[in-house]
N, C-alpha and C positions, 0 to 999 in steps of 0.2 A: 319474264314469261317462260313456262315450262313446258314443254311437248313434246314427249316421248313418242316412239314407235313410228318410224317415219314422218314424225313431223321435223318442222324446221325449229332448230332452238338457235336464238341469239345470246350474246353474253359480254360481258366486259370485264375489263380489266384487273387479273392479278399482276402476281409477280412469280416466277414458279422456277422449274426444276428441269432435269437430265434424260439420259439412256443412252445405250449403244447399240446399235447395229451391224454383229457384223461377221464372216463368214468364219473366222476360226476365233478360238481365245489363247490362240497357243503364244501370243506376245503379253497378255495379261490375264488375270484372273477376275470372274466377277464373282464377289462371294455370297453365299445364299445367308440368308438371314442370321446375325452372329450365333453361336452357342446360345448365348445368353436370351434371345428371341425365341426360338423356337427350337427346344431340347429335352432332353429329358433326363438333365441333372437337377438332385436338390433343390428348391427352391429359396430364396433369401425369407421366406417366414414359414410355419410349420404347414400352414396349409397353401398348395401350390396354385397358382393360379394357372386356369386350362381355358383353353381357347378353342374354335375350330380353326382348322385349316385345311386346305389344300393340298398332299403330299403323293410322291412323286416314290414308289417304292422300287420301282423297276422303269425300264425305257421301253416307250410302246404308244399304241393308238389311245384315243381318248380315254377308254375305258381303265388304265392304270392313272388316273385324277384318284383321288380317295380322301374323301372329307373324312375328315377326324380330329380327336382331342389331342390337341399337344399343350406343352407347358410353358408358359410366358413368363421369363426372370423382370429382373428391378431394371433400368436403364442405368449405364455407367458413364459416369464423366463424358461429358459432351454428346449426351445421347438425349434423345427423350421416348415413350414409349407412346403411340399412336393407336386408336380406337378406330380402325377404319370403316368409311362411312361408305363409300363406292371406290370400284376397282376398277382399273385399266386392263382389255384383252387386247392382246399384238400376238401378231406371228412368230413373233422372238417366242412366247411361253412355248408355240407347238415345237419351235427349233431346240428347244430344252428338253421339254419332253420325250422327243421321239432321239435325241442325241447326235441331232445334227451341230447344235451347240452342245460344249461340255462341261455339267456343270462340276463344281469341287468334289462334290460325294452323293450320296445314296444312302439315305429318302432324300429330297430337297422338297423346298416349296418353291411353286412358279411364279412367274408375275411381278412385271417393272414398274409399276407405277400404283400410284393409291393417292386416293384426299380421305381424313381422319379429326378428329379430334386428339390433343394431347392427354393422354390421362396423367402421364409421370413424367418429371423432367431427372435429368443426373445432377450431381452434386456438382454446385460451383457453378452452374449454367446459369444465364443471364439472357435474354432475348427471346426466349421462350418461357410461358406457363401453361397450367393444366389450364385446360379451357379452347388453347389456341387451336384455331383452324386451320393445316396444312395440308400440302401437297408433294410430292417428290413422285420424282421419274427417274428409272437408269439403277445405281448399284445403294442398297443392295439387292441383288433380287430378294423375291421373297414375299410378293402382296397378297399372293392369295388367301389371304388370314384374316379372323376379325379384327386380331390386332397384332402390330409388330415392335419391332424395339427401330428405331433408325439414327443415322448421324445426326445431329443438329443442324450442320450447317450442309447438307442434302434438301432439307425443307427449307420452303417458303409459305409465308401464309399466304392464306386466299379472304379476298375480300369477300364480305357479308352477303355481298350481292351477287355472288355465285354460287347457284347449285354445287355441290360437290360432285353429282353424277355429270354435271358438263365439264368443272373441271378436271377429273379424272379421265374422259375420255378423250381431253382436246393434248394434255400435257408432252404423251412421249411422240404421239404423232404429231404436233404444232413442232419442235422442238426439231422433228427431223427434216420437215419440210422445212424449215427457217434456216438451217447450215446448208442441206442440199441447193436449195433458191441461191442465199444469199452469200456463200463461203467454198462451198466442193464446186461449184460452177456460177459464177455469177449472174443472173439473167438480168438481161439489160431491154430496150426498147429495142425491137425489131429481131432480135434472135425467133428462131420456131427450135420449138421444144417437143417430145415426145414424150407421155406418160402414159406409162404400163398400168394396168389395173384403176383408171381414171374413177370411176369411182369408189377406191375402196376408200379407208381411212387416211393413210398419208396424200393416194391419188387425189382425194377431191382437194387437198387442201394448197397441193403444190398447182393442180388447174385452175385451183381460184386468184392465186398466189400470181401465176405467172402471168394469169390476164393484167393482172392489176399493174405489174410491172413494166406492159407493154408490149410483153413476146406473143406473137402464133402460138397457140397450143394446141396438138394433137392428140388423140387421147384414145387407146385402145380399151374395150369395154367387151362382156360376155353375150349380153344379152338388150335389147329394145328399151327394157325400165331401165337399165343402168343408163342407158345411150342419153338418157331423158334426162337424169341425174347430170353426167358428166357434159350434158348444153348448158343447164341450169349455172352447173361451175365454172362456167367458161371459156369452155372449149369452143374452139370454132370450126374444129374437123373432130369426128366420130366418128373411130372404125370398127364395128361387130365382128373382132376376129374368129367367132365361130361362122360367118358368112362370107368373109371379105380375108383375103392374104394382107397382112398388114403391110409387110415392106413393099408389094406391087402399088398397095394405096399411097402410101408415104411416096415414094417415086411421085405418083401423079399429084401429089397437091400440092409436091415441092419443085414441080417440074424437071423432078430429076436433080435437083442440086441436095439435096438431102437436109437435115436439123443440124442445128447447132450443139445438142443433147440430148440424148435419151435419158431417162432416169425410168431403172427398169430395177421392179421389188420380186420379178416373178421367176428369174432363170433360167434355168434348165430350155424349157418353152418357147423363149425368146428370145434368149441370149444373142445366137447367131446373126439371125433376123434383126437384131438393134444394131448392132456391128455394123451391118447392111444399110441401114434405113440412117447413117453417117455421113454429114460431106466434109470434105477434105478438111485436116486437122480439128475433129468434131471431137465430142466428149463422150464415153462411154461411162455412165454411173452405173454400177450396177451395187446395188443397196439390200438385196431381200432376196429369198428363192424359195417360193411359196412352190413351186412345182420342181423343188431340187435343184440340186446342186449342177452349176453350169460345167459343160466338160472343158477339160484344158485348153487353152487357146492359146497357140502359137506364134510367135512374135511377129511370123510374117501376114498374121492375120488383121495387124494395127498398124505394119507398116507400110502397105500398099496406097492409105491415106494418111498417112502422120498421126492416126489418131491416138489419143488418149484414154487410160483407160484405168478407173479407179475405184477401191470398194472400199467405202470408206463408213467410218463408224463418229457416232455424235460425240462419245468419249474424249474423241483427241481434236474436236471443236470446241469442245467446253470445260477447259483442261483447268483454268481458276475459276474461283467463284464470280470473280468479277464478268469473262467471257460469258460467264453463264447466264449470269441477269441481265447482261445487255441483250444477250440473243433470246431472251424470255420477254424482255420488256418489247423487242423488236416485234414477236407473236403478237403479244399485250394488244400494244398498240393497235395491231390491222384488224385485231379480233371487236376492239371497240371501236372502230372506226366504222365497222361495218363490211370493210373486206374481205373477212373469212366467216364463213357462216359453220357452223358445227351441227350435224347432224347423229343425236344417239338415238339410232333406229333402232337397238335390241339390249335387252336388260334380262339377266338372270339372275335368278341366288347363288350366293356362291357357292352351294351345295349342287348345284348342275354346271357345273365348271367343266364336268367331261362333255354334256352337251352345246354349251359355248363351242368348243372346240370342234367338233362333231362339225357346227353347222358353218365355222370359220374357214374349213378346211373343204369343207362340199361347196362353197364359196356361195351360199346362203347369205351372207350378209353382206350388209352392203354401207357405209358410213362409219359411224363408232359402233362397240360392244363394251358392255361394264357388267360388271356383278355386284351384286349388293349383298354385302353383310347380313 
């Protein structure tokens, strides 16, 4: 069953794919869609195949998004090329665009994740044909196209009995909440946790997540409708930090002994404050900086409590293929079980990609966001 726009969608089980999150790339590179994807050499037949997409001419607010014709090559050796059906929106594309991430060059296309049809496969590949129905999340960038070139062994199919627009939306967020939960801090029964932005995309999923696990969860939120979302997910403390100081609150529900973890996507905003809302030898995650970049923080600022302190990217969680589809089938699983519920409350064409952004950044939304081809 299908039901966009704030309704609830349920789903079951693939098997899927990657991404990274994370504050610099200056230890690796993520490359944007190869040459051969989206370029504007020669084509392998006399008439080029064009596509639209997405591209990224200058670094800046929404309004440098610019749909337009580029030219799609053959797939090479272990490649196959992808007809995308619905797109994955993350905060990672605005950290791109605005050049808080860096991407290789200038234009690039934005956007980690996608579900597609195969239209081409590369020579000598095996496991894949035209027809298949896939998914990937993470490198390379480059989704916001209607069609891409990508690795073979990046995708996974998706079963028949998912929408594309749910898998697309569940992939790079399912993916980062499953290493954060269950590998950057492990949550066990009785830990209390705090999550920043509890109802966005990763927030609802790690609130649902961490109920299921056994922990307290605390959950900061903007506004009343969110507060009502992030009940629904599991929380069992709800703080309106536009009403309430969140570390005073945190004090009072933890009696003063503080969480076991924060896992904080927002920065700059809260960085400090999560620091705070710490008990002794506690876990700082800090995963995202949707309000900027957190200022430096001084060693005696983690050592007063022993704490820990770590920003970490799904990249070097999902370092073989094998890692990878364990921690996919791990999502899988709780997603069919009924554990995690997925909600794509907002759907654009990919041609309003600048307004996706627009209303992601005015914190407008609230669950998943996709674009459609």
């Amino acid at each position: 069953m299908l039901l966009y726009s704030n309704k609830l969608i349920r789903f079951q089980n693939p098997l899927l794919s990657l991404l990274p999150i994370t504050s610099t790339l200056s230890s690796f590179s993520l490359p944007l869609i190869r040459a051969s994807t989206l370029t504007t050499r020669a084509s392998l037949s006399s008439q080029p195949k064009m596509v639209k997409a997405i591209r990224v001419h200058e670094l800046g607010g929404p309004q440098v998004l610019k749909f337009e014709d580029v030219e799609i090559g053959e797939p090479k050796e272990g490649e196959v090329r992808v007809r995308n059906k619905a797109i994955g929106i993350n905060f990672i594309d605005v950290y791109f665009r605005k050049g808080v991430y860096k991407a290789p060059s200038l234009p690039f296309t934005p956007g980690m994740e996608a579900v597609g049809v195969v239209t081409a496969v590369g020579a000598g590949l095996t496991g894949r044909q035209v027809g298949d129905l896939v998914a990937y999340a993470g490198q390379p960038m480059g989704s916001y196209a209607e069609e891409q070139i990508l690795p073979a062994n990046k995708v996974v199919p998706v079963p028949p009995s998912i929408d594309p627009v749910i898998a697309a939306s569940v992939m790079l967020k399912g993916m980062t909440a499953q290493f954060l939960l269950r590998r950057c801090f492990k949550v066990e029964p009785g830990h209390t946790i705090l999550v920043h932005a509890a109802a966005g995309g990763v927030g609802s999923l790690l609130c649902q997540w961490g109920n299921a696990l056994g922990a307290t969860v605390i959950g900061t939120v903007s506004s009343k409708e969110k507060a009502a979302q992030a009940k629904e997910d599991g929380c069992h403390h709800i703080i309106i930090y536009t009403e309430d100081d969140f570390v005073t609150r945190v004090n009072e529900i933890t009696s003063g002994n503080g969480v076991d973890v924060v896992y904080d996507s927002v920065g700059k905003d809260t960085f400090e404050g999560s620091l705070a809302c710490l008990k002794l030898r506690g876990y700082m995650v800090s995963f995202g900086q949707s309000s900027g970049s957190p200022d430096p923080v001084p060693l005696s600022a983690i050592a007063t409590k022993s704490l820990f302190l770590t920003r970490p990217s799904l990249m070097q969680y999902v370092v073989t293929r094998d890692e990878l589809l364990e921690a996919a089938g791990e999502l899988f699983a709780n997603v069919a079980s009924g554990v995690l519920k997925v909600r794509v409350n907002h759907t654009y064409p990919l041609s309003e990609a600048a307004k996706a952004h627009e209303d992601l950044e005015g914190r407008k939304t609230s669950g998943s966001a996709v674009l459609i081809p």
